[in-house]
Every structure is written in C-alpha cells, then in structure tokens.
N, C-alpha and C positions, 0 to 999 in steps of 0.2 A: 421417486421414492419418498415415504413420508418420515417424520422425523424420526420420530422412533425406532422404525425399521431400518432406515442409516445408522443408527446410531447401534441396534442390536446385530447389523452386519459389519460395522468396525468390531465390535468388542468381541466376535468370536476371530475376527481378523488378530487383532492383541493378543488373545489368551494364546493362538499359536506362533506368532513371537517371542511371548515368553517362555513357550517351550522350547522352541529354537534355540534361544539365547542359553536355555539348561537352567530357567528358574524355576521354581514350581510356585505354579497360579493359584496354589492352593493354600500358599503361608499365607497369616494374617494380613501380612503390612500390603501383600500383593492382590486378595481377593476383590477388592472392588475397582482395582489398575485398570483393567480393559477398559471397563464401561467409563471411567474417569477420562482415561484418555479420549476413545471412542465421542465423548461429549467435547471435550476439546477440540477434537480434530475438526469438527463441526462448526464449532463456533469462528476456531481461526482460518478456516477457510470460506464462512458464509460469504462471501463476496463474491461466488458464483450465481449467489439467490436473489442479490441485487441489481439494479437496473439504475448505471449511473447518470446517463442522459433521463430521465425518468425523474430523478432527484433534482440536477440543475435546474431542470424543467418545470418544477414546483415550487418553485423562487425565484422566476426572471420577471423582472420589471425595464418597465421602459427611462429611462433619465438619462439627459443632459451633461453625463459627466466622462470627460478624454482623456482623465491622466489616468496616469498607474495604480493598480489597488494593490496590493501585496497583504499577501497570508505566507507569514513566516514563522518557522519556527516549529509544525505542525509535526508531534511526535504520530509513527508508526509504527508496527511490528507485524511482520510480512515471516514467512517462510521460502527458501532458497527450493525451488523445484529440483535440485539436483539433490539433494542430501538431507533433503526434508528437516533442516534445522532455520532456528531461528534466525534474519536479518532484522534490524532494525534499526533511526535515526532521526533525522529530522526531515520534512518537507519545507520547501519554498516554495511559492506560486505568486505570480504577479500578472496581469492581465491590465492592458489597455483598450476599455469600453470604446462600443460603438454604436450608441444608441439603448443598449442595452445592459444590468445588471444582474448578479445573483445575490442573494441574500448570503453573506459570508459564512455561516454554519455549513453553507451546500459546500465548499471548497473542501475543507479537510472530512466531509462524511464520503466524496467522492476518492481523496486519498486512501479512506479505510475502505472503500469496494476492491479497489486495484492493490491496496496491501493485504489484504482478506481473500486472497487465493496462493495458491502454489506461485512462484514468480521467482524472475529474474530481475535485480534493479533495474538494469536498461528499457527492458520493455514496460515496467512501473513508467518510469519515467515518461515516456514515449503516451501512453494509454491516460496519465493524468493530462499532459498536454493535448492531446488528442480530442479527448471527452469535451473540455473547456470547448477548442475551436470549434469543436465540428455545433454545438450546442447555445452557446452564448457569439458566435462571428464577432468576436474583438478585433480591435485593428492587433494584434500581436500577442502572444503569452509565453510566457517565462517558466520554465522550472528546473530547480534545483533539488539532488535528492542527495542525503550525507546518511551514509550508513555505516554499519559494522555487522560483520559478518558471523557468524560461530562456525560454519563450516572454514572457515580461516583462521578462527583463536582456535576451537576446541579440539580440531582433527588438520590434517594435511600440513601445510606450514607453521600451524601453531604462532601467527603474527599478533600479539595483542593489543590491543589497542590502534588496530590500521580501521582507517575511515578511507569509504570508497565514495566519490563525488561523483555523480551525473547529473546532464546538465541537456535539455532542450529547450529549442526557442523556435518563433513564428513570427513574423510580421513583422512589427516597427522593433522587436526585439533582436531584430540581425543589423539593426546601423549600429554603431559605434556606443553613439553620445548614450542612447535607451538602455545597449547590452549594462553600458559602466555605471548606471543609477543602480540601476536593478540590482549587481554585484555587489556596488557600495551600501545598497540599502540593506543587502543580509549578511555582510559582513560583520 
C-alpha cells in the first residue's frame, strides 16, 4: 500500500473511533484528528518499511580491533502491541569485534527499526541482539533495554514511575569477568 492510501485508510479507521468513543469529528479542535493521527501512526510504526541487517550492512568495515564497543544511553520510543500506548527508555549495546565493525550511527538507527513497530520490550530486546550477531559475527554482544511503560502509569496498575529492565547477551558476554564490565560500564 502506498503512503498515502495508508494514511487515508487509517484516517477513515480514526473518524469511526471517534464516533465510537461519542465525539463528533466534526468540532473544530477534532476535524483534522484522523489524518493527524493517521500520519502518526505511520511514522511510529515505519520500522516495518526498514530492513535492519540492510543498514548494518552499509557500514561494516574490516579492523583490527577485540574489545568492547558500547553504545549507551541510546533513547527510544516504541509502542506496547497490546494497548497500543506508548513504551519508552534507554538502549545499551556493547559488541566485541571479530574482524569486523559497524559505523556507530548503524547501532541506535537499527534500535529505532525494532522500536518503530508494534512491540513487546522482550522481543525489542532479543531482535536488537539478534540483528548485530547474525550481521557483524562478533565474538559476543550485550544488550540492555530500561523502559517505562504508559500502559502501566496511565491505565491498569497505574505504577509511576516503574522502569522495566531487559537484558540479553551472546558470546564472551555470558563469562563473568565480560558480563561485569559491560554492567559497570552502564551503570
């Protein structure tokens, strides 16, 4: 479907929401709502229209270099597949080379493919990891995902302020001394 036509079959999707919901789509502040969202919807979910081994893949270089790289810090903002509300947080990623590099912008544009769909943190998590090995074969790679929920502040439990941690690892990141740098290093 092209973009447009996504975008003008969300926004008659919206207008009957808003009726649903008992508002009318017709008051001022509400007439251009649909297509607004409709456009939204689009945007924070483009990460279906990306191709993240595609992206690694346009910055591996070959080098020389065996320690740890770490990309911390790396802000997201993902959608929860069950309640279609906002997640978001920080990413960590740390990879130890095996012949080969990615140019560091590729790390957090490959975070926003996988937070740029419908999602679950856990399998974010799992799918950032994933991507890296299966694309650059490091000896190991690390990730850490810290989020906050709205389907847990705004509705259900109403917890505020709770951060949900996940955390996958590969390689030389399952011995001990590796796992404790990497933890200390994003601490």
């Amino acid at each position: 479907m092209q973009l447009q036509e996504k975008i003008q079959s969300l926004k008659k999707h919206y207008e009957k929401v808003l009726d649903d919901i008992g508002e009318d789509k017709n008051r001022e502040g509400l007439l251009n709502t649909p297509e607004r969202v409709a456009k939204s919807m689009v945007f924070l979910t483009a990460g279906y229209e990306m191709d993240p081994v595609a992206i690694i893949n346009s910055a591996k270089f070959k080098e020389d270099y065996h320690d740890m790289v770490l990309i911390k810090d790396t802000e997201f903002y993902s959608m929860c597949e069950h309640h279609m509300l906002p997640f978001f947080g920080k990413v960590h990623v740390a990879y130890v080379p095996d012949g080969e590099i990615v140019g560091l912008s590729k790390i957090p544009r490959i975070i926003d493919v996988f937070a740029r769909r419908l999602q679950v943190q856990e399998r974010m998590t799992v799918q950032i990891r994933e991507c890296i090995e299966n694309t650059l074969h490091p000896k190991g790679v690390a990730v850490v995902v810290e989020a906050q929920h709205l389907c847990m502040q705004m509705r259900g439990v109403q917890k505020q302020g709770a951060v949900t941690r996940t955390m996958d690892v590969s390689g030389v990141f399952n011995e001990k001394d590796k796992l404790e740098e990497f933890l200390n290093a994003i601490s």
